[in-house]
C-alpha positions in Angstrom: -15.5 69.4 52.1 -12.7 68.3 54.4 -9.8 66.0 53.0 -11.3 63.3 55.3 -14.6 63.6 53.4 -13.3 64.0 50.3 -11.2 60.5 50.9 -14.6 59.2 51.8 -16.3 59.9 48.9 -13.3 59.2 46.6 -13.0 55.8 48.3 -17.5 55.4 47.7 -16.5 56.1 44.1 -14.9 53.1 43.9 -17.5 50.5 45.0 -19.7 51.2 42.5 -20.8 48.6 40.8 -21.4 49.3 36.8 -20.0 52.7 36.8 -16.5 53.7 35.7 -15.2 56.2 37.4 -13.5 58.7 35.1 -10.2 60.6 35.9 -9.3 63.3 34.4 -5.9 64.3 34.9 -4.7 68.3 35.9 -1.1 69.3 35.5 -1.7 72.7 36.8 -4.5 74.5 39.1 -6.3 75.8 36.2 -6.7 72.6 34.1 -8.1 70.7 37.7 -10.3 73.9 37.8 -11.5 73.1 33.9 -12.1 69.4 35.3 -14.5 70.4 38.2 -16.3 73.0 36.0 -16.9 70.3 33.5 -18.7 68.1 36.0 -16.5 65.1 36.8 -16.1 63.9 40.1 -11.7 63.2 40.9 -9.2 65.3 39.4 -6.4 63.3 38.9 -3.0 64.3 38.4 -0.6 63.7 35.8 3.1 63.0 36.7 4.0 63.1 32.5 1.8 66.3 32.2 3.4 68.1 35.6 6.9 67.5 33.9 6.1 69.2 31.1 4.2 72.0 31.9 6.3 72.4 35.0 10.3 71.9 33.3 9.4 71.2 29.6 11.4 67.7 30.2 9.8 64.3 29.6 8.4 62.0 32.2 11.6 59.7 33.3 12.3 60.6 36.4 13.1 63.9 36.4 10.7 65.6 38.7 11.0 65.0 42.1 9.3 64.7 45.2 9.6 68.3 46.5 8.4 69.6 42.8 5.8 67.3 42.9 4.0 68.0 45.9 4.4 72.1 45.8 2.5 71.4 41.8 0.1 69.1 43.6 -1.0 71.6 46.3 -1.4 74.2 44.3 -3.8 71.5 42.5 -5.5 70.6 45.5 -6.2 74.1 46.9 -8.0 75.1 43.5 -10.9 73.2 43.5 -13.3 71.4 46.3 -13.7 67.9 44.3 -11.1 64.7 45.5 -7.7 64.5 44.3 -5.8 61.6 43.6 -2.3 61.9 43.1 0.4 60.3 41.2 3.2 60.2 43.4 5.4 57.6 40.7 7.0 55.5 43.1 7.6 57.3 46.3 10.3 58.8 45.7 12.9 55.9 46.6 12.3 53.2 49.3 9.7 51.9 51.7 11.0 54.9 53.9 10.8 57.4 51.8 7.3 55.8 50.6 5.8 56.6 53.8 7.6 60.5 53.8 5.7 60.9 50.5 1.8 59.8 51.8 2.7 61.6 55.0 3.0 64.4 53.2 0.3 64.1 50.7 -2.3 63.8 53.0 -1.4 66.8 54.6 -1.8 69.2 51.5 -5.3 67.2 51.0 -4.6 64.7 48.8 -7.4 62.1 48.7 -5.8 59.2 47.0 -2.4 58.4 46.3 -1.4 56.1 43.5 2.3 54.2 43.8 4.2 52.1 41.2 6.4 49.5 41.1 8.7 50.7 38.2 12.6 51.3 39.5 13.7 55.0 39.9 14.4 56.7 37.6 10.7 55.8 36.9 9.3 56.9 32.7 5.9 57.4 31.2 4.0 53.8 31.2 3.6 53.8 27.4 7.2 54.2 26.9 9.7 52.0 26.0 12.7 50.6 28.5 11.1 50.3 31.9 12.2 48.2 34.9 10.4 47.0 37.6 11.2 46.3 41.4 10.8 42.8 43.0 6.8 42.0 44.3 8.3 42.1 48.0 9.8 45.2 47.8 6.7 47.0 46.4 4.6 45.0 48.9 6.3 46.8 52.0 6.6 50.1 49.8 2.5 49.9 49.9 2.5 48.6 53.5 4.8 51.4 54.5 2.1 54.1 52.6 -0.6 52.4 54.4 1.0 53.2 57.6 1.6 56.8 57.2 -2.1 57.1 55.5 -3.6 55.4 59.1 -1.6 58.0 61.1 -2.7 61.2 59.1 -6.3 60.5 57.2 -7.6 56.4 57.5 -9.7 57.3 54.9 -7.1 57.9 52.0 -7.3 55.5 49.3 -3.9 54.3 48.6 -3.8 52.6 44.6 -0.9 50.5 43.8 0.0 50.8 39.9 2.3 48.0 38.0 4.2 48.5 34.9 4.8 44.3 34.6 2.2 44.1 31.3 5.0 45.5 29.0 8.2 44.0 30.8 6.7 40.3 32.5 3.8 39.5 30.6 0.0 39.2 31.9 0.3 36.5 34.5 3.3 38.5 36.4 0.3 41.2 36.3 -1.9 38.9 37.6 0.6 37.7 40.6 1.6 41.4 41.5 -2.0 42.7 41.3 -3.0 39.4 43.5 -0.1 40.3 46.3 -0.8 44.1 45.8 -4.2 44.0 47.0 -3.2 41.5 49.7 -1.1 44.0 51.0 -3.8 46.3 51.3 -3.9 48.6 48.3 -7.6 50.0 47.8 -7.4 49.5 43.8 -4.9 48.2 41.4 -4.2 50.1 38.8 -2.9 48.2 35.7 -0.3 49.9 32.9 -1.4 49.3 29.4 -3.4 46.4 29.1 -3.6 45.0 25.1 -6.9 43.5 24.8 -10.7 43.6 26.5 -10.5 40.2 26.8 -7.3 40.7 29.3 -9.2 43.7 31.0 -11.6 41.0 32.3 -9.1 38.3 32.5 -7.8 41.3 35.6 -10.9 41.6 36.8 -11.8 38.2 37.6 -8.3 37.7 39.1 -7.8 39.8 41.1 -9.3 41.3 44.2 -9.7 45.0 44.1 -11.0 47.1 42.1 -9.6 47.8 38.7 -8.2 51.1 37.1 -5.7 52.0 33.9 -5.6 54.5 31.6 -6.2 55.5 28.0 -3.6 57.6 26.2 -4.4 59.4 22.5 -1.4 57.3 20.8 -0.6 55.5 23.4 -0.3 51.4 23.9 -3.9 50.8 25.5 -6.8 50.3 22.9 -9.4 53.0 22.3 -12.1 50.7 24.6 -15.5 52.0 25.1 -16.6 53.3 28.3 -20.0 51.0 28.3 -18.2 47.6 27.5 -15.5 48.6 30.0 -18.4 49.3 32.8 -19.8 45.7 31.9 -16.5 43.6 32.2 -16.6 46.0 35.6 -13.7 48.1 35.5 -14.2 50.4 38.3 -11.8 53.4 37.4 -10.4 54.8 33.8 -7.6 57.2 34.4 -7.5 60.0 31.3 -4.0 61.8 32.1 -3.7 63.4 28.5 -7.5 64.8 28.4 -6.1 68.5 28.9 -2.4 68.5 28.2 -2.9 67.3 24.7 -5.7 69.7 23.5 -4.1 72.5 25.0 -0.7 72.0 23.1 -3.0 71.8 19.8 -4.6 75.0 20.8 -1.4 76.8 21.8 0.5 75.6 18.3 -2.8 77.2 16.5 -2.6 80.1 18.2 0.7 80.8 17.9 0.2 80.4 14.5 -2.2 82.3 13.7 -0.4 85.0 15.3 3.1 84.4 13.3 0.9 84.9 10.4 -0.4 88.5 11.5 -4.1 87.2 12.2 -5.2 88.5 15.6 -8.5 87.9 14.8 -8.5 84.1 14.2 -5.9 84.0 17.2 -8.9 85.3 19.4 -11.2 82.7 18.0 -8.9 79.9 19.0 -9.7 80.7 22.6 -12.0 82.1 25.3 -12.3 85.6 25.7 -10.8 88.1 28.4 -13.7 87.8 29.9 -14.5 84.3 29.8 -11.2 83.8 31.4 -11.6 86.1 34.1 -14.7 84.2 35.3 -13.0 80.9 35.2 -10.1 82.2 37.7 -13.4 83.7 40.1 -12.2 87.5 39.5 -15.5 88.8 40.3 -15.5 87.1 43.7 -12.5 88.3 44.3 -13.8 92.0 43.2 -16.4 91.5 46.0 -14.3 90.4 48.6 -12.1 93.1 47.9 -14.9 95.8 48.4 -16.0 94.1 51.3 -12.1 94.3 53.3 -10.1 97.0 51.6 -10.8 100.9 52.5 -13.9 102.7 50.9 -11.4 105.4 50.5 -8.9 103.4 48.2 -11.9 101.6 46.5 -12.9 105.3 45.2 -9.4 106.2 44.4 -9.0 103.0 42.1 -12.1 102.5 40.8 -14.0 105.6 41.6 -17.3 103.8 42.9 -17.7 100.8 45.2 -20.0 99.3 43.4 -18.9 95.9 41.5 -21.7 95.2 38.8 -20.3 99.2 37.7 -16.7 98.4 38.5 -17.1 94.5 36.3 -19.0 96.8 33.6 -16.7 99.0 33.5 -14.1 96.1 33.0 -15.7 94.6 30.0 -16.7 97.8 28.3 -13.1 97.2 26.3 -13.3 94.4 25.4 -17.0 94.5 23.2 -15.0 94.4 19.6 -13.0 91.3 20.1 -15.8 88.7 19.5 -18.6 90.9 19.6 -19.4 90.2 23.2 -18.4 91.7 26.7 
């Protein structure tokens, strides 16, 4: 699917009336490839998670444009679902707004989602954040809209506010109002307190709602099905593999302090399993098909690949009993 297409159907996603979209969020190209394995339908991404996986730092501000979209394409380039991208607030002004889209369409990207926090920009469910005046966000999502037209019309362009925590719900209600005046496709809400002000949103204003639900974090644990009848259109879920993963790496790290190999290789998939989900037996074929027969024979001594991937998994039969 071309980014065009994938901005099409990204942007269909979003009109449905009932359904919530979910969005998982990727901070690397294997976690957006677990997502689209899994069977969603967007991979988001996570500014918080691509700050830690990417410089071990927390999200305030310390990732920057350039770092961001080199993580993102790597993201897009993995998998063949829609992408929508958290690009925190642009990177500085109105100018540099439009710079950033420009550029995220290009890699692929088939959303992009904008705040209107000040830079240095921090995690939404963190404490001591500042927002920008409604006009100056208003031209910061005008300005995206123009550099979306000139490189893929079909982009969806989201524009997030972080007033809920610093301005109270009816300076939500006014930014969300003039946000989707200015054209953004959905507006995406940070933290929201109660179900009763999800729908007060929805009511309000006119675009489609999103926000997100953090382990932990300052949003309620809402259901999917009551959120789907209030009609939220969109439920971000940045933390859905960054958090389990950590878990998983702290037990396996463990388990390994404490000598046990054994329950270390029960904490995750096996060699094998792995090497499927990183498509190393397509690889293995396309390799037979373009390298020399002569080399193939000289590496693997046949050019067959069901021998060569049997061959593979032969030593790994007495770690979990399985090839």
């Amino acid at each position: 699917m071309d980014p065009r297409e994938k901005a099409k159907t990204f942007r269909n996603y979003l009109q449905r009336e009932g359904v919530v979209t979910l969005r998982p969020c990727a901070y690397d190209a294997l976690s957006a490839i677990l997502i689209q394995r899994a069977g969603f339908e967007v991979v988001g991404t996570t500014g918080y998670g691509i700050a830690a996986s990417l410089i071990g730092q927390p999200d305030i501000g310390l990732v920057g444009f350039h770092e961001m979209l080199e993580r993102v394409r790597t993201i897009v380039g993995a998998v063949s679902l829609p992408v929508d991208v958290d690009i925190d607030t642009g990177y500085g002004n109105a100018l540099n707004v439009y710079w950033t889209v420009k550029n995220f369409a290009r890699i692929g990207a088939a959303g992009v989602r904008l705040e209107d926090q000040v830079w240095p920009k921090r995690c939404g469910h963190m404490a001591g954040k500042k927002i920008i005046p409604t006009e100056e966000m208003v031209q910061k999502i005008k300005a995206a809209i123009k550099a979306r037209d000139e490189e893929n019309p079909d982009m969806v362009i989201g524009a997030r506010t972080d007033a809920r925590s610093v301005a109270g719900l009816q300076e939500v209600i006014a930014r969300g109002v003039a946000y989707a005046e200015a054209g953004a496709d959905y507006i995406y809400v940070e933290a929201p307190e109660t179900l009763e002000e999800v729908e007060t949103l929805v009511k309000r204003i006119p675009a489609p709602i999103a926000f997100n639900i953090i382990p932990g974090g300052r949003v309620p644990p809402f259901q999917l099905q009551e959120l789907a009848q209030i009609g939220v259109r969109y439920l971000s879920v940045p933390m859905v593999c960054l958090y389990p993963a950590t878990k998983a790496m702290q037990q396996a790290l463990a388990a390994l302090k404490e000598g046990d190999l054994a329950g270390m290789a029960e904490l995750g998939v096996s060699w094998a399993e792995f090497n499927e989900l990183v498509n190393l037996s397509a690889w293995r074929k396309l390799e037979l098909e373009l390298l020399p027969e002569e080399e193939l024979k000289s590496r693997y001594g046949t050019t067959d690949v069901e021998t060569i991937v049997k061959k593979e998994l032969g030593g790994t039969r007495a770690w979990k009993g399985k090839a």
